[in-house]
C-alpha positions in Angstrom: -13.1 -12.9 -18.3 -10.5 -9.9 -18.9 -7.5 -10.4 -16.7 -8.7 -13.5 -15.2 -5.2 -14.2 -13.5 -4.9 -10.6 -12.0 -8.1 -10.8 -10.9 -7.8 -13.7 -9.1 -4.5 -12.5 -7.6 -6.3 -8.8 -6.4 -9.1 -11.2 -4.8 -6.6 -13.3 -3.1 -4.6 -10.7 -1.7 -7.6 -8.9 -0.6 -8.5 -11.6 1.8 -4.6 -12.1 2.6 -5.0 -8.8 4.1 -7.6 -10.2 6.5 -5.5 -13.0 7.6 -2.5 -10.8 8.3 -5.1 -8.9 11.0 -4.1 -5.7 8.5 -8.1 -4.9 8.1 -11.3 -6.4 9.5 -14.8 -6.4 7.1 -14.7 -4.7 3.9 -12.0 -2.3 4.9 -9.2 -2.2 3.0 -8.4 -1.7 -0.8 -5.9 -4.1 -3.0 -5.2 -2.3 -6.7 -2.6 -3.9 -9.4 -2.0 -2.1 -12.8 -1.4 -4.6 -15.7 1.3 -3.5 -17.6 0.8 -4.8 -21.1 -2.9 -3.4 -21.6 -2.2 -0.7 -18.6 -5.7 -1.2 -17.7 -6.1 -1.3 -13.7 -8.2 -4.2 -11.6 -9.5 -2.9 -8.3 -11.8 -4.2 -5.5 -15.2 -3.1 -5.5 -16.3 -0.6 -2.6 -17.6 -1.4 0.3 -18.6 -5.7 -0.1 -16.7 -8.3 2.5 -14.2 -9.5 0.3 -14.6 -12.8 1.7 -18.1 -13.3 -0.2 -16.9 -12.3 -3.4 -15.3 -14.0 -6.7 -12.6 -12.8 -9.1 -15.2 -11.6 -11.1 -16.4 -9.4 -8.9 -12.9 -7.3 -9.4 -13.5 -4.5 -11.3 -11.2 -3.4 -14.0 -10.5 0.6 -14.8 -8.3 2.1 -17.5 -6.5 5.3 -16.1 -9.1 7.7 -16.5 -11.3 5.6 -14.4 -13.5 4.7 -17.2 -15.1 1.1 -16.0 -14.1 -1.7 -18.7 -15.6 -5.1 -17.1 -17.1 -5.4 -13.6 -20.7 -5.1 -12.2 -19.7 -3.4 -8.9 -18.9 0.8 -8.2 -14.8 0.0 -7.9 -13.2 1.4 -4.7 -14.0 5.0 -4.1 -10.0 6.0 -3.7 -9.9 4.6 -7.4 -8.7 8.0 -8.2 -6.2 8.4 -5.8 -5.0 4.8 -6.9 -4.6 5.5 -10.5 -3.0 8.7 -9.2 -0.1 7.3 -8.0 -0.1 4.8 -10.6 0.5 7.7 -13.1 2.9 9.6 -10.7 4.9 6.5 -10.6 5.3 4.1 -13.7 7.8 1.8 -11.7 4.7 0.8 -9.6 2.4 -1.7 -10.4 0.5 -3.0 -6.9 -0.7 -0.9 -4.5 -2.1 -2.3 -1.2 -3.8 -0.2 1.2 -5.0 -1.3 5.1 -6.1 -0.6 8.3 -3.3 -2.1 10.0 -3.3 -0.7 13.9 0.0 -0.1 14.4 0.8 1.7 11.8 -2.8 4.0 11.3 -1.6 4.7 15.4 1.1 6.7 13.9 -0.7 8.3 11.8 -3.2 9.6 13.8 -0.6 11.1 15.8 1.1 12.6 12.7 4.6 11.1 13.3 6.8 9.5 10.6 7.7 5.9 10.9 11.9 5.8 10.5 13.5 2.7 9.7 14.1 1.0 12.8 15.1 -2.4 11.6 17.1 -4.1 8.6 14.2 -5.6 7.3 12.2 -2.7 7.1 15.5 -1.1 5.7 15.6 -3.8 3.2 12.0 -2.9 1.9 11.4 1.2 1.8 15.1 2.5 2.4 13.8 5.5 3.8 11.0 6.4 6.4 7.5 6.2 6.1 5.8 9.9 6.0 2.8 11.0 6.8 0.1 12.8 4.1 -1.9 15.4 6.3 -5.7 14.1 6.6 -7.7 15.2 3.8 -11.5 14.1 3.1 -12.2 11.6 0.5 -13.9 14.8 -1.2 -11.7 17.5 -0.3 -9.6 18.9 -3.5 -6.0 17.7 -2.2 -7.2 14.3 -1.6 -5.4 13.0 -4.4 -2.0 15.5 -4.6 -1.0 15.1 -0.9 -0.5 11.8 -0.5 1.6 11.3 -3.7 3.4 14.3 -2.9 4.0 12.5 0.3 5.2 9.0 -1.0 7.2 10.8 -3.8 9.9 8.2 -5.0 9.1 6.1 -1.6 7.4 2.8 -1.2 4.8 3.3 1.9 3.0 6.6 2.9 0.7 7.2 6.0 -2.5 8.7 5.1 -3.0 11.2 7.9 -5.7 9.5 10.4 -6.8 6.7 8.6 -4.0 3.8 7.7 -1.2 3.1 5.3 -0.6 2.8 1.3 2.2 0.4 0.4 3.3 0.3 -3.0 5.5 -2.1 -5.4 6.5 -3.1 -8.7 3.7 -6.1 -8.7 1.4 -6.8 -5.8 3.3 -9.4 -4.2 6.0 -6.3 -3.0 3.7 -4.3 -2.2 1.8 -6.9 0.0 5.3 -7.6 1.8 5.8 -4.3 2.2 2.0 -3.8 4.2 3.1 -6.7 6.5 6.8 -5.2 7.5 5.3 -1.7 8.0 3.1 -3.0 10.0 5.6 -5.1 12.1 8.0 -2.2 11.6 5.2 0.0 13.8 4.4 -2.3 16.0 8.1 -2.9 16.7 8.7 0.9 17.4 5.8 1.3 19.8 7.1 -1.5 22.2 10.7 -0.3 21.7 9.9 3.4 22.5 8.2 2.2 25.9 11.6 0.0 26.8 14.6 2.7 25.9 15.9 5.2 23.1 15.3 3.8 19.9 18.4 3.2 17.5 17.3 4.6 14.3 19.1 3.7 10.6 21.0 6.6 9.4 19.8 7.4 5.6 23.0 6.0 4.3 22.4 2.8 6.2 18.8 2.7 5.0 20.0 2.8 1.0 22.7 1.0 1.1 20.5 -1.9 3.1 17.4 -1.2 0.6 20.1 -1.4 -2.2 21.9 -4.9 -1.2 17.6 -6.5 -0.8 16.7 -5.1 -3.8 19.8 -6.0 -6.1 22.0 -8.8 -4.7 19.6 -10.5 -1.8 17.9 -14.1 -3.1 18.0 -15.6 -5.9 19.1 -13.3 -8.8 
């Protein structure tokens, strides 16, 4: 089987996504870009992820061109790829229906960095890409116009993309943002919210990213 082991990673984090309460049924999409072929394994569209095997992960080259895999792939596979091009840095991409966050977008405000963890994982806050139909012509351009050189974007009524440079980033990064949402909401209701200054946000992002762990 083609990229058995990324396969069985996309599968895994698909139903991670369940047990972090970030999507319920078959929502949800889980993407990861291999570097050395550059050929992309995506769920399949629509099938409870819970039911399926790593072969069931379909695997795309960049012009969405089907290389192994018996199922459609999702039906965002262009938007994924899209951002894959727009950012070769990027190799996971994790997209859910957390609450929280998809509250924020539906009221079309930006999520700022509220915490030092959040700082410590996008550095800057999380926009939102105005709604656009699966079909529509912008579907594609507006959310990585939105995301730019960011790690998270909002799609405009409908739930948030996280992005890394392999999938395990870009699955932390779902869970803060949707901790980071969920932290803002109560925290708006309590008081005024203290909100990281962009300097503070990079220079936070900067120390994670470079000095933080094991290096």
């Amino acid at each position: 089987m083609i990229l058995e082991g990324l396969r069985v990673e996309v599968l895994a984090s698909a139903n991670a996504l369940r047990d972090y309460g970030l999507v319920w049924m078959a929502g949800g999409t889980i993407c990861a870009r291999d570097p050395e072929t550059g050929y992309v394994v995506v769920t399949p569209s629509g099938l409870d992820y819970a039911l399926l095997s790593a072969e069931d992960m379909i695997v795309v080259d960049m012009d969405l061109n089907i290389i192994s895999g018996k199922y459609r792939p999702s039906v965002a596979t262009n938007l994924w790829t899209a951002i894959l091009r727009a950012r070769p840095d990027v190799n996971g991409i994790v997209h859910s229906h957390s609450p929280y966050a998809t509250a924020f977008s539906v009221v079309d405000m930006t999520i700022p960095i509220i915490t030092e963890t959040q700082a410590d994982w996008f550095g800057q806050p999380i926009k939102i890409a105005p709604y656009t139909h699966i079909e529509d012509d912008h579907f594609i351009t507006a959310p990585v116009e939105a995301l730019g050189d960011g790690f998270g974007v909002m799609l405009g009524q409908h739930g948030p993309i996280t992005v890394g440079e392999n999938l395990h980033h870009a699955m932390e990064r779902a869970v803060t943002l949707e901790e980071a949402a969920k932290t803002y909401f109560i925290a708006r209701g309590i008081g005024e919210v203290k909100v990281f200054t962009p300097a503070q946000a990079k220079a936070s992002f900067e120390y994670y990213q470079n000095r933080y762990g094991q290096r």
